[in-house]
ZAMARGU-4260 file (C-alpha; in steps of 0.2 Angstrom, whole numbers, plus 5000, padded with zeros to 4 digits):
<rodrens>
0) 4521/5187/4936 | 4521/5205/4934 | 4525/5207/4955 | 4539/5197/4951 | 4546/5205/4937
5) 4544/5220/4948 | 4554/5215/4959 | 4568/5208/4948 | 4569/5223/4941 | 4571/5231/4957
10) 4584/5217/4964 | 4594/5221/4951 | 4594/5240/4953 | 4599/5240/4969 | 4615/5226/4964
15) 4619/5242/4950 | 4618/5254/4966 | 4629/5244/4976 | 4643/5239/4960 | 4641/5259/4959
20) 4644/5263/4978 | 4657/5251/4979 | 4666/5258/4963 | 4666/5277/4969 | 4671/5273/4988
25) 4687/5262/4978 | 4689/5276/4966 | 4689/5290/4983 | 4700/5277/4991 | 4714/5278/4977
30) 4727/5291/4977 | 4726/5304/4969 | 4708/5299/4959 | 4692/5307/4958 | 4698/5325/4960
35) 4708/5326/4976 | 4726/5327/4966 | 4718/5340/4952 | 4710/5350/4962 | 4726/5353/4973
40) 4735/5355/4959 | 4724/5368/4952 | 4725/5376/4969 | 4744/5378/4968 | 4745/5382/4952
45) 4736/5398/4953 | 4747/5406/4963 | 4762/5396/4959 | 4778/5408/4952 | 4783/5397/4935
50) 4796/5405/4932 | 4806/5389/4923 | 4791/5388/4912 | 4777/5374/4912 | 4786/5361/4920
55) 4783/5366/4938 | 4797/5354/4946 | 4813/5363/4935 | 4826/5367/4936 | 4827/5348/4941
60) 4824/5333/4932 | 4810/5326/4943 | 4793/5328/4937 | 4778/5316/4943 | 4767/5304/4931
65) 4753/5315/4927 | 4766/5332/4929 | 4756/5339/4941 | 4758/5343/4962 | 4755/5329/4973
70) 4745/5334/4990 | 4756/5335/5006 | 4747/5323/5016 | 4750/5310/5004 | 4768/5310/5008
75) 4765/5303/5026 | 4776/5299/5038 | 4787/5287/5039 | 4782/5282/5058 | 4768/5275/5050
80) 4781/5261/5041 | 4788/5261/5061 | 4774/5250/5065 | 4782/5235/5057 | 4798/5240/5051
85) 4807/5244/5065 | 4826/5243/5063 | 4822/5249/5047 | 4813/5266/5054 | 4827/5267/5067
90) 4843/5268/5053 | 4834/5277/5043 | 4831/5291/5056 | 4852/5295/5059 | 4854/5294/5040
95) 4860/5305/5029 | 4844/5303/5019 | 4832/5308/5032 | 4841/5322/5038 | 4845/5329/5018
100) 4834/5343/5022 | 4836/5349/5039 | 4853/5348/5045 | 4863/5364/5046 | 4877/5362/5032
105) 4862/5360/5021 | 4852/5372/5026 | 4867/5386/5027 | 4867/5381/5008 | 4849/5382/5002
110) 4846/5398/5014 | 4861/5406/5005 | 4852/5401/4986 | 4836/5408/4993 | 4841/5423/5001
115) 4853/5427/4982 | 4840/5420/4971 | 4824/5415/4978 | 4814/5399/4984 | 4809/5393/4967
120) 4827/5390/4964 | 4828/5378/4977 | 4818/5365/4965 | 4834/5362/4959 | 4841/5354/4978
125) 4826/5349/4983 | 4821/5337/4969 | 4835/5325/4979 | 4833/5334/4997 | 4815/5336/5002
130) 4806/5326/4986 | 4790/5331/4998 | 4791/5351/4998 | 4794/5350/4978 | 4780/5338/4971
135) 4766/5346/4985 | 4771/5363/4976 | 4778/5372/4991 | 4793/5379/4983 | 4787/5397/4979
140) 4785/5413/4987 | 4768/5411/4993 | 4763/5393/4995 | 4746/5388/4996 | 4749/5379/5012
145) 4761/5384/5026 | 4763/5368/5038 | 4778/5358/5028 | 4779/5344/5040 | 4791/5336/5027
150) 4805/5345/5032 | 4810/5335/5046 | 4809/5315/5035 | 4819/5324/5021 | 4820/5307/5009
155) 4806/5300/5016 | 4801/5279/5015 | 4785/5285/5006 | 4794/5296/4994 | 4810/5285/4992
160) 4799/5270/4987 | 4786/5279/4974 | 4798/5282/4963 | 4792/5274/4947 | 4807/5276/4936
165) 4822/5284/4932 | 4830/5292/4916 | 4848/5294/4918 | 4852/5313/4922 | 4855/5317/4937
170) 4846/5329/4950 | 4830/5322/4950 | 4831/5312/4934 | 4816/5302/4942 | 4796/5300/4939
175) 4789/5300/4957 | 4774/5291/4958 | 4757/5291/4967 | 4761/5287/4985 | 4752/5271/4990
180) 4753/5259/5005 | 4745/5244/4992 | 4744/5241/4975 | 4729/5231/4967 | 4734/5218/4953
185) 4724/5229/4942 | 4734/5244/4948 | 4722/5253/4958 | 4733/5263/4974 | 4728/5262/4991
190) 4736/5274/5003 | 4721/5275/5020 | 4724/5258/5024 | 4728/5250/5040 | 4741/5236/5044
195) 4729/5224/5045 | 4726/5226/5026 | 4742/5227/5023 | 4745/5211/5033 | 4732/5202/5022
200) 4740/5208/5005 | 4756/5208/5007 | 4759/5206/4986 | 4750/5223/4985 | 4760/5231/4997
205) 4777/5224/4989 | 4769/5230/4972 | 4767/5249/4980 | 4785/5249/4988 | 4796/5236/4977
210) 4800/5236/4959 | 4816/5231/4950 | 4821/5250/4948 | 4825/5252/4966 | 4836/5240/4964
215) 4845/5249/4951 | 4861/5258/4951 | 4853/5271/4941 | 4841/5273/4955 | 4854/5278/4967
220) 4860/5289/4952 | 4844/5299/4950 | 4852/5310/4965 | 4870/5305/4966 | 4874/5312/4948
225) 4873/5331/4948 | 4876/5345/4937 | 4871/5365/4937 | 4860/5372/4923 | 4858/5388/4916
230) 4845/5390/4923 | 4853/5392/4938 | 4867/5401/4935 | 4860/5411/4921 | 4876/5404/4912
235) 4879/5386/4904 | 4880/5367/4910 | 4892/5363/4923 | 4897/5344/4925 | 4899/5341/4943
240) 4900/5324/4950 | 4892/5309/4941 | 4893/5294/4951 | 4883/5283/4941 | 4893/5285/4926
245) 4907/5282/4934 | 4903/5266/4942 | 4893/5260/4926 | 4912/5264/4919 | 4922/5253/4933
250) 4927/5235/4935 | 4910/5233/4946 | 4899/5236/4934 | 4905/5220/4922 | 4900/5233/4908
255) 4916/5240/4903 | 4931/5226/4897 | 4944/5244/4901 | 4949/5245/4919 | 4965/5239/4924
260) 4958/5225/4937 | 4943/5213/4936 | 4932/5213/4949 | 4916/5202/4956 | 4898/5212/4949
265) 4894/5223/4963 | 4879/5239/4961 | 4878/5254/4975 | 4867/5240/4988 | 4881/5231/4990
270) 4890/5241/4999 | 4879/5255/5006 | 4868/5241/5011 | 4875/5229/5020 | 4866/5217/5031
275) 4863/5224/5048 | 4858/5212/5062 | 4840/5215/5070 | 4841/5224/5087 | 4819/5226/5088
280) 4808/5218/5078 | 4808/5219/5060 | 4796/5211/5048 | 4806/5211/5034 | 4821/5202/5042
285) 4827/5189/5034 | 4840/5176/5046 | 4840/5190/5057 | 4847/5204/5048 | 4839/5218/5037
290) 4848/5229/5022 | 4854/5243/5031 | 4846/5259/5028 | 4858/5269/5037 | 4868/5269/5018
295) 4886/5272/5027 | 4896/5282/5016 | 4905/5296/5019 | 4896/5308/5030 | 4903/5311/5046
300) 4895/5327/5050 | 4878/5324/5052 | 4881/5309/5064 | 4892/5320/5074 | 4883/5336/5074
305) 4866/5326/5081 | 4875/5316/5094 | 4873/5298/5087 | 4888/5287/5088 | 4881/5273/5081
310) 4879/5281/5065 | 4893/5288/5068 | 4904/5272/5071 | 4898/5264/5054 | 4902/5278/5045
315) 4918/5274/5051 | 4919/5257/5051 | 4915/5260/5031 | 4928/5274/5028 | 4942/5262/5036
320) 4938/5248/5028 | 4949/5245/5016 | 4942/5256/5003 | 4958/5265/5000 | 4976/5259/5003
325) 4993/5268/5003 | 5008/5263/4999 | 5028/5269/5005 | 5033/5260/4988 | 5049/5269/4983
330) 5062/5281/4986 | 5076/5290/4974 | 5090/5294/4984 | 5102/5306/4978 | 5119/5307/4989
335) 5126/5323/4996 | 5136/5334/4982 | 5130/5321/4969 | 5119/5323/4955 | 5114/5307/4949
340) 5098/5299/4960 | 5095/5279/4964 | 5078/5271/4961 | 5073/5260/4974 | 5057/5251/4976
345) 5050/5244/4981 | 5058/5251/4996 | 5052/5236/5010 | 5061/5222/4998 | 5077/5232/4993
350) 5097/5231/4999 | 5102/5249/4999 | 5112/5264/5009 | 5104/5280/5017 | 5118/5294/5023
355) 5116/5309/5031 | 5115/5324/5019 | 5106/5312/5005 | 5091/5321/4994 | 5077/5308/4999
360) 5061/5308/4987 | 5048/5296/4991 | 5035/5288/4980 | 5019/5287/4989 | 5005/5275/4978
365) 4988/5281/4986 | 4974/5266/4977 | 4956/5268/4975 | 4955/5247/4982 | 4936/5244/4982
370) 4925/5261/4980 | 4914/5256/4963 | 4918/5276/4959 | 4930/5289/4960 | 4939/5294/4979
375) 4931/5305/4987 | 4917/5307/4977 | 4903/5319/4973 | 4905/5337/4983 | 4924/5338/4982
380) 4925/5356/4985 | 4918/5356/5002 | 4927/5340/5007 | 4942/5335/5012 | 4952/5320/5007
385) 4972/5322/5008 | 4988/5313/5011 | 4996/5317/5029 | 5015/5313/5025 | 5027/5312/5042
390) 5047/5309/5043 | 5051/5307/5062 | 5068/5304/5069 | 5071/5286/5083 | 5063/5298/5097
395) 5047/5301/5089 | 5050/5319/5085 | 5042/5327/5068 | 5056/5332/5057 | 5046/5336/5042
400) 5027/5335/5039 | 5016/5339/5026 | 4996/5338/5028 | 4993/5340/5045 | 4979/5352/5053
405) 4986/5369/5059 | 4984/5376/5076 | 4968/5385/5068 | 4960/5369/5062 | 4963/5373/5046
410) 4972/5359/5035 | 4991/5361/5029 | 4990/5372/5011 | 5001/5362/5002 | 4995/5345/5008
415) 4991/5335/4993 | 4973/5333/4993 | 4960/5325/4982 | 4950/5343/4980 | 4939/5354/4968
420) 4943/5373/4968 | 4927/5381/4962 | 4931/5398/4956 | 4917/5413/4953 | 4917/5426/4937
425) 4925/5441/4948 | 4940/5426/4950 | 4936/5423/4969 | 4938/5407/4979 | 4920/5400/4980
430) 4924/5391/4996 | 4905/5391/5001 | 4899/5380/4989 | 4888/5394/4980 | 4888/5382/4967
435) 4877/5393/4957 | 4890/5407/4955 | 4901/5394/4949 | 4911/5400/4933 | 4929/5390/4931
440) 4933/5374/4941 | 4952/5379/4944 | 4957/5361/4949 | 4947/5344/4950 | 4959/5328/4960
445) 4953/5314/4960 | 4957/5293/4958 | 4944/5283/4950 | 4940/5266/4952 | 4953/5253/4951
450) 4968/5268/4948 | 4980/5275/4957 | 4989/5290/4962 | 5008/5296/4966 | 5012/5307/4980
455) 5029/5314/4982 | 5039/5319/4996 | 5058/5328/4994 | 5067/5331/5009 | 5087/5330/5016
460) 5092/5316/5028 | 5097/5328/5046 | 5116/5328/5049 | 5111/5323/5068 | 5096/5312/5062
465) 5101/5296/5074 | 5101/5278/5068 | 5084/5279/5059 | 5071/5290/5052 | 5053/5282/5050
470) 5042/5288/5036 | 5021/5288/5040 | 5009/5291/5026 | 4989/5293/5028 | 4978/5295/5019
475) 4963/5305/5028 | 4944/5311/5026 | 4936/5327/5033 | 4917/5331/5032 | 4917/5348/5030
480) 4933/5360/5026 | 4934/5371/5042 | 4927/5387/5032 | 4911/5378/5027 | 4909/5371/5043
485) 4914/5387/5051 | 4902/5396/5039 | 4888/5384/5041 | 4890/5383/5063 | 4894/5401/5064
490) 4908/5395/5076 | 4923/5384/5077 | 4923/5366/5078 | 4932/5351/5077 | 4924/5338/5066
495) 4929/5321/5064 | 4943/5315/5054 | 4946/5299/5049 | 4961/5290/5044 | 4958/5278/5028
500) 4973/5270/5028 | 4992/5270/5034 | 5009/5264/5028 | 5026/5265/5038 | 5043/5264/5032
505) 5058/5265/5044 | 5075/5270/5035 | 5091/5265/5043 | 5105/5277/5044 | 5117/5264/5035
510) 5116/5249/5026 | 5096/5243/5025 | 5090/5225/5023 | 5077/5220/5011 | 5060/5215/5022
515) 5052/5198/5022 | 5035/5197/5015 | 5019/5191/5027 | 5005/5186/5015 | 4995/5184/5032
520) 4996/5203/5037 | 4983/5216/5037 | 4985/5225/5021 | 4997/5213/5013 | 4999/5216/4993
525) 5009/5205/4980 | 5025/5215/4974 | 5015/5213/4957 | 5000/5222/4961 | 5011/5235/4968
530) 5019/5239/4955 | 5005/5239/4943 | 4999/5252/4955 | 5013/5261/4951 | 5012/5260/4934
535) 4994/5266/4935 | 4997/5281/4943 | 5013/5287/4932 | 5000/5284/4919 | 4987/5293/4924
540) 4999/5307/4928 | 5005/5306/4911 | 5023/5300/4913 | 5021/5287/4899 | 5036/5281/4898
545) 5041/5278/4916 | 5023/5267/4916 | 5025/5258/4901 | 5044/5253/4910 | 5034/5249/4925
550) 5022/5237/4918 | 5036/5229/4907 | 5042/5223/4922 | 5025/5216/4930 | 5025/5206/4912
555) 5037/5195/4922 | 5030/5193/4938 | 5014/5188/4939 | 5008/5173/4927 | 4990/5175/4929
560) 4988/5194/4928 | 5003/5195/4911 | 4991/5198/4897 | 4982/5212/4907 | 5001/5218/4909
565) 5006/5216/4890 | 4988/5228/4887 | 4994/5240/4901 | 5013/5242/4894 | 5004/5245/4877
570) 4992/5257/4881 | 5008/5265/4887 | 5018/5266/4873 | 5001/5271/4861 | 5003/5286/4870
575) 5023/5289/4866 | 5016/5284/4847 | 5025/5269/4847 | 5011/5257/4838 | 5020/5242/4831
580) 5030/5239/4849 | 5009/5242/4857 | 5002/5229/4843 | 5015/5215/4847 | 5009/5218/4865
585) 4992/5218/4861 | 4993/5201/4848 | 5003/5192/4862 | 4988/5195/4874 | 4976/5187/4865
590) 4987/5173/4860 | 4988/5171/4879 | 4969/5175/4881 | 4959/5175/4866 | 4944/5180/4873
595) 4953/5195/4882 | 4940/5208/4874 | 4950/5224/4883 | 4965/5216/4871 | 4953/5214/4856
600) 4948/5234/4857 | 4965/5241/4859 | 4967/5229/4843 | 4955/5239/4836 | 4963/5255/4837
605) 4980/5247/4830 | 4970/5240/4816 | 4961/5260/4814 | 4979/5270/4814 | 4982/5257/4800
610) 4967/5261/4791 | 4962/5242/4793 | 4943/5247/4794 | 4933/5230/4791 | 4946/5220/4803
615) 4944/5234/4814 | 4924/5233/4815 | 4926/5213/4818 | 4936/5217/4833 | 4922/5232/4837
620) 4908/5220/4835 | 4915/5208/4846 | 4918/5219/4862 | 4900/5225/4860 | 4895/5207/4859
625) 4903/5205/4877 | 4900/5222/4881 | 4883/5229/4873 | 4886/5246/4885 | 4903/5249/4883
630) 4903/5267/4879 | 4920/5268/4872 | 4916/5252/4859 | 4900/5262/4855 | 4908/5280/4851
635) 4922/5270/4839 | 4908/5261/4831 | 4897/5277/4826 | 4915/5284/4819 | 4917/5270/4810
640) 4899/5271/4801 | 4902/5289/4798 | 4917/5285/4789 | 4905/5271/4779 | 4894/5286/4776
645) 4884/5272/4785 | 4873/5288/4795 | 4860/5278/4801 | 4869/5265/4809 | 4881/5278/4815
650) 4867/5286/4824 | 4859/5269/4831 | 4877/5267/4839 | 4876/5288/4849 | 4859/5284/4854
655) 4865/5269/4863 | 4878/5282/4873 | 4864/5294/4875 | 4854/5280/4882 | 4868/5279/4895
660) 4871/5295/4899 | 4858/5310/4891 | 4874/5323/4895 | 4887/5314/4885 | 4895/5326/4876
665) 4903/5319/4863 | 4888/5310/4860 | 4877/5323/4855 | 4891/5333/4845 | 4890/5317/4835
670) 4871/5318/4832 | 4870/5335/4828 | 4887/5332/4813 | 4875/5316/4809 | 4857/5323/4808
675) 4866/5336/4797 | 4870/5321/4783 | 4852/5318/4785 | 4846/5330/4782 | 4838/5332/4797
680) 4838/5351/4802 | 4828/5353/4816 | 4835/5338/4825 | 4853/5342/4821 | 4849/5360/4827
685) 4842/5353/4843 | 4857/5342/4848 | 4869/5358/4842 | 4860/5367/4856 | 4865/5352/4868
690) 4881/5353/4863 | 4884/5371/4867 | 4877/5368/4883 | 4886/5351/4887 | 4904/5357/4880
695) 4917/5367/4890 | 4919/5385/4889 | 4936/5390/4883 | 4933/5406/4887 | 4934/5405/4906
700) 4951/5394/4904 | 4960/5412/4910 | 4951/5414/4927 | 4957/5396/4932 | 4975/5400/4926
705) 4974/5419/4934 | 4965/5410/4949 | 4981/5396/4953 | 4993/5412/4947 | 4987/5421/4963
710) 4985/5405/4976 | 5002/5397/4975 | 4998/5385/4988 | 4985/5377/4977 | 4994/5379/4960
715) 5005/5362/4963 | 4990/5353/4966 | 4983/5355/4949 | 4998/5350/4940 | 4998/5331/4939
720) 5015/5326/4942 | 5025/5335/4956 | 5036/5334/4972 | 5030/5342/4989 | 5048/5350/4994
725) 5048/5348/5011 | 5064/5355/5013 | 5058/5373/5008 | 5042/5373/5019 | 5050/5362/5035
730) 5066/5369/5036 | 5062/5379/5052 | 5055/5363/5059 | 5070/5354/5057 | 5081/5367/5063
735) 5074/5369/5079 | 5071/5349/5082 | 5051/5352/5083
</rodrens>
C-alpha cells in the first residue's frame, strides 16, 4: 500500500511538472509574455529621448495596450502572409500603404522635419507611415537597435491588422495591439506559428487579424484625419484635413438627414476596396475575387515613380470614374455696346443668338458626384486639382484658355483650382509642405460631398471667330505640384495628370438650336439635378438669392425630389432673413413628406427664431430619434438645455459630439461655459484649455490677407464668387490666332 501511495504521489507530481512545462512553453510562446516585450521596452527606454513626456509614442495619437515599445521582430514581414494570400501580398506591395515610408516625396518630407527639428519628431508621421519604427522605439537619436527592416513594408499586414481600436482623432488615434498570427479563445497570442497551425485553426487566426473595427470608417480615419499639434510647431492646433468627419457628415454615411442628395450607405471599403478578380492563388478568395488591397485613390506618384502600370492604371480607372462631373450649364451674354446681359441655361436646351463682339461669361457647375468626402481631399497644398477651361475657333485653334500647364510644367496661376496655400510666420509661401512651420492657411478650396461649385469664364466673341466657337471644360488631378515634385526629385519631371471629367459646348455664330436630350449617354443628367447643382454652388458661394431663385425653379420640375427643393429654396431665404417665406417652404415639405427629418430640423430653427422652445425640442428629439449622430441636432439640443438651465442634460448632448469627433470645437467651448454652471472648475478649466488650442487664431488673419495682397494670382481663388477674365490674360493669344 505504502509503494503505491508512493508512487501516486509521484504520478501525480510529474502530471504538475508537465501542466507547468506546458504552461511556461504557451506563456514563452505568446507575444509579448514572460518578459520579452518589458525587457525590450526597458531597453529602450533608457536611452530613449522623451522629450513629449511619458507617453513615448507623441506627438501622435497612437499608443499601444500596455503603453510600452513592441520588439521589431514582432512586426514581421508580410511575405510570411504571401504564403497563402497571394493577390493579397501582390496589391499590397504597389500600394500607397506599403510604400508610405520609403518613397521619395515622403522621405524629402520627413528628412526635411528631421534635419529642422529632429528624429523624435517624426513620431508625429510615423504613427500613420511606419507604425513599425514608432511602437519598436526607433525614433530617437540613438536607437537601441540599428537594422530597421520595416522601412521598406511601411503599413505592413501585421501592423495594419493588430490594431485593436480606434478613438477618433486622427494621426494615430489607434491602440496597436500585440502582433499575433492566432488568437486562442481564451485570448492567448501566438505569433511563431507555422501555416499548418494556422490551417488547422482558422477561427484563431481570423480572431488575430479580423475584428469589426477594421471594418470601420473610423479605422481608415485613425490616419486619414490629420491635424498639427503644438507640439510640433511649438505654436497651436492646426485642423488640417479630416476625412472621416466629413464622410460621417455626407449622404453615405445615413447619419446626417442635411445633405442636399440621398444616397445608398456606403463606408471607405466600398470604394477603396473593390473586388479584384484572382490572378494567383488566394485563400481568401471568395467567387474568384478578393477586396483589393491596392486602395485605389488618388496617388499617381508612387505608381509612376516605381514603374508599375497596373497600379497605376486603377488608380486611374478610380480618378475617371465618375467621381466628379462638369457641367457647361450657362452662359450670360451681353451684346456689343450694350449693358444689359441675357441668362441662358441651360445653354445645351436653350433658343438664343451669339454675335461677334458679344461679352460671353460662362457658368461652369464642377460636382463632387460620388466621393463620400470633400474633392480633392486631404493634402491640398501639395496637390493639384483644377478646371482647365478652352474656347477654340472651327479649326481647333485655342483662342482663349485658362488652366493649362506652361511650357515649364508649371500649371496656369490663375486657373481655378481646388488648393490650400499654407503660409509661414515670416509671410512666405510654404509650398514644401513644411507643415510644421505652418502659421496662416491663406486659402482652403474645396467641394464636399454631394455640392457643387461655379467656375466662371469672361471672354469677347473674335470679330473673325468663323461660324462657331466650342467651349471645353476639365476638370484635372496632379500628384504632386511641380515644385514638390521638383524639390522632392531634385529634377524636372512630368507626372501624370489625369482628366476626371469633360464637358463641351459648341456656340454658333448666329442663331442656336436648343439640344435634344439622350438619357442613354455617358454622363447624361436630368435638367433638374442640373440645376440643383447650380443652386448648390451659388449657395455655397454665398449668392443667396440667385440659389434660392434657382431651386424655386427645380420645385417645379422634378415631382419626386420637390420637397427636398422646397428645403433647399428655404435654407436660401434663412440666409436673406426671410423666415416666414422659409417656414411656408419648410411646412409644405413635410405635408409632402412627413417623415422628411432634414424638413423637421430646419423646422426647428423656425420654431427657435420664434422662441417656440418646447415645439422646437419635439422637432429636435425626433431628428435624433432618426439620427442619434447627427452633430448639428446634437449642438441645438445642448443650447436648448442651456437655455433650460437643464446643464446636465446639455452636457450628455456635447459629449455625444465629442464622441464624434474629440476636436470639435464648438463642442468643447460648450463644456468649458457648462462645467462652469456646475461648478465644476477643474473640468471647465480643462476644456478652456482645449478650446484655446482648438479655436482659430485671429491674430494670424493679417499674414493671410498680407500674403493674397502680395500673390495676385492666388488672391481670386480665395474669394468665393468670381469671374476668370480671359480677356485681360489671353488677349495676346487671340491677337496673334495662337
Amino acid at each position: 500500500m505504502e509503494s503505491k501511495e508512493i508512487r501516486r504521489k509521484a504520478a501525480a507530481c510529474l502530471v504538475t511538472l508537465a501542466v507547468f512545462a506546458l504552461v511556461w512553453l504557451t506563456t514563452r510562446s505568446v507575444v509579448g509574455a514572460g518578459g520579452e516585450a518589458p525587457l525590450h521596452h526597458d531597453k529602450v527606454a533608457a536611452s530613449y529621448d522623451w522629450r513629449f513626456g511619458s507617453n513615448p509614442f507623441a506627438p501622435s495619437n497612437a499608443t499601444t495596450e500596455t503603453g510600452k515599445f513592441i520588439p521589431p521582430e514582432k512586426f514581421i514581414s508580410s511575405t510570411r502572409c504571401m504564403q497563402c494570400h497571394t493577390d493579397v501580398h501582390a496589391q499590397w506591395l504597389q500600394s500607397a500603404h506599403r510604400n508610405s515610408f520609403r518613397e521619395p516625396f515622403y522621405q524629402k518630407n520627413v528628412n526635411d522635419i528631421i534635419a529642422q527639428r529632429g528624429i523624435e519628431f517624426t513620431r508625429h508621421c510615423e504613427s500613420c507611415h511606419n507604425p513599425a519604427a514608432l511602437f519598436s522605439g526607433a525614433l530617437t537619436s540613438n536607437p537601441v537597435f540599428k537594422d530597421r527592416p520595416f522601412d521598406e513594408e511601411g503599413v505592413s499586414c501585421i501592423a495594419c491588422h493588430s490594431i485593436q481600436s480606434v478613438n477618433g482623432k486622427g494621426i494615430g488615434g489607434y491602440v496597436m495591439g500585440e502582433p499575433a498570427l492566432l488568437v486562442r479563445e481564451d485570448g492567448t497570442k501566438l505569433l511563431d506559428v507555422t501555416d499548418q497551425d494556422i490551417l488547422n485553426d482558422i477561427p484563431s487566426h481570423r480572431r488575430a487579424m479580423m475584428r469589426p473595427v477594421l471594418k470601420s470608417t473610423w479605422f481608415c480615419a485613425a490616419c486619414h484625419k490629420s491635424q498639427v499639434p503644438r507640439e510640433l510647431n511649438d505654436y497651436k492646433f492646426i485642423r488640417t484635413f479630416s476625412l472621416g468627419d466629413e464622410h460621417q457628415m455626407s449622404s453615405f454615411s445615413k447619419e446626417s438627414p442635411h445633405p442636399f442628395y440621398v444616397r445608398d450607405k456606403m463606408d471607405c471599403r466600398a470604394c477603396h476596396m473593390q473586388p479584384e478578380q484572382v490572378k494567383l492563388y488566394d485563400v481568401s478568395a471568395k467567387n474568384g475575387a478578393v477586396a483589393s488591397h491596392r486602395w485605389a485613390a488618388a496617388n499617381t506618384a508612387i505608381p509612376y515613380f516605381y514603374g508599375w502600370n497596373e497600379q497605376l492604371e486603377a488608380v486611374r480607372r478610380f480618378l475617371e470614374n465618375d467621381a466628379i462631373g462638369v457641367d457647361i450649364f450657362a452662359i450670360r451674354r451681353q451684346p456689343r455696346g450694350s449693358s444689359e446681359e441675357q441668362f441662358i441655361a441651360p445653354v445645351n436646351r436653350s433658343r438664343f443668338v451669339i454675335e461677334p463682339g458679344d461679352a460671353i461669361t460662362v457658368d461652369v457647375v464642377i460636382t463632387n458626384k460620388n466621393i463620400g468626402h470633400s474633392f480633392p481631399p486631404e493634402l491640398r497644398d501639395f496637390y493639384e486639382a483644377y478646371v482647365e477651361f478652352t474656347v477654340s475657333d472651327a479649326a481647333g485653334r485655342t483662342l482663349y484658355q485658362s488652366g493649362f500647364i506652361k511650357p515649364d510644367g508649371y500649371l496656369d496661376e490663375s486657373a481655378h483650382n481646388y488648393k490650400t496655400y499654407l503660409v509661414m510666420a515670416d509671410g512666405t509661401f510654404n509650398d514644401k509642405h513644411m507643415i510644421w512651420r505652418t502659421r496662416a492657411i491663406a486659402q482652403n478650396n474645396q467641394i464636399h460631398s454631394g455640392r457643387s461649385d461655379v467656375a466662371r469664364y469672361r471672354f469677347t466673341i473674335p470679330k473673325e471667330v468663323g461660324g462657331l466657337v466650342k467651349l471645353t471644360a476639365r476638370v484635372r488631378y496632379r500628384r504632386f505640384t511641380r515644385v514638390y515634385q521638383d524639390y522632392a526629385l531634385g529634377k524636372s519631371v512630368d507626372y501624370p495628370i489625369v482628366t476626371m471629367a469633360t464637358a463641351e459646348q459648341v456656340l454658333r455664330i448666329g442663331e442656336n438650336q436648343p439640344q435634344t436630350p439622350d438619357p442613354k449617354a455617358k454622363g447624361f443628367m436630368p435638367d433638374w439635378r442640373r440645376w440643383n447643382n447650380y443652386g448648390i454652388a451659388a449657395f455655397d458661394q454665398k449668392q443667396f438669392a440667385l440659389a434660392a431663385e434657382v431651386f424655386g425653379r427645380v420645385i417645379e420640375m422634378d415631382e419626386k425630389y420637390r420637397p427636398m427643393a422646397k428645403i433647399n429654396r428655404a435654407l436660401a431665404l434663412i440666409e436673406l432673413d426671410r423666415w416666414d417665406e422659409a417656414a411656408e417652404l419648410i411646412d409644405s415639405a413635410l405635408r409632402d413628406d412627413p417623415q422628411n427629418m432634414r424638413a423637421m430640423f430646419q423646422r426647428a430653427r423656425v420654431r427657435l427664431k420664434r422662441g417656440e422652445l418646447q415645439a422646437a425640442e419635439e422637432d429636435l428629439r425626433r431628428v435624433l430619434e432618426v439620427y442619434p449622430r447627427d452633430r448639428l441636432s446634437l449642438q441645438q439640443m445642448g443650447e436648448l438645455m442651456k437655455i433650460k438651465r437643464d446643464y446636465v442634460a446639455a452636457r450628455g448632448f456635447y459629449e455625444r459630439i465629442l464622441a464624434i469627433d474629440p476636436e470639435d470645437t464648438g463642442a468643447h467651448y460648450n463644456m468649458m461655459l457648462i462645467y462652469r454652471k456646475l461648478g465644476m472648475n477643474e473640468e471647465a478649466q480643462q476644456h478652456a484649455r482645449t478650446f484655446a488650442d482648438l479655436k482659430d487664431d485671429p491674430s494670424v488673419t493679417h499674414i493671410a490677407a498680407d500674403f493674397l495682397r502680395r500673390h495676385a494670382e492666388m488672391k481670386l481663388e480665395s474669394v468665393p464668387f468670381h469671374v476668370h477674365d480671359l480677356d485681360a490674360k489671353s488677349g495676346a493669344l487671340v491677337a496673334h490666332g495662337h
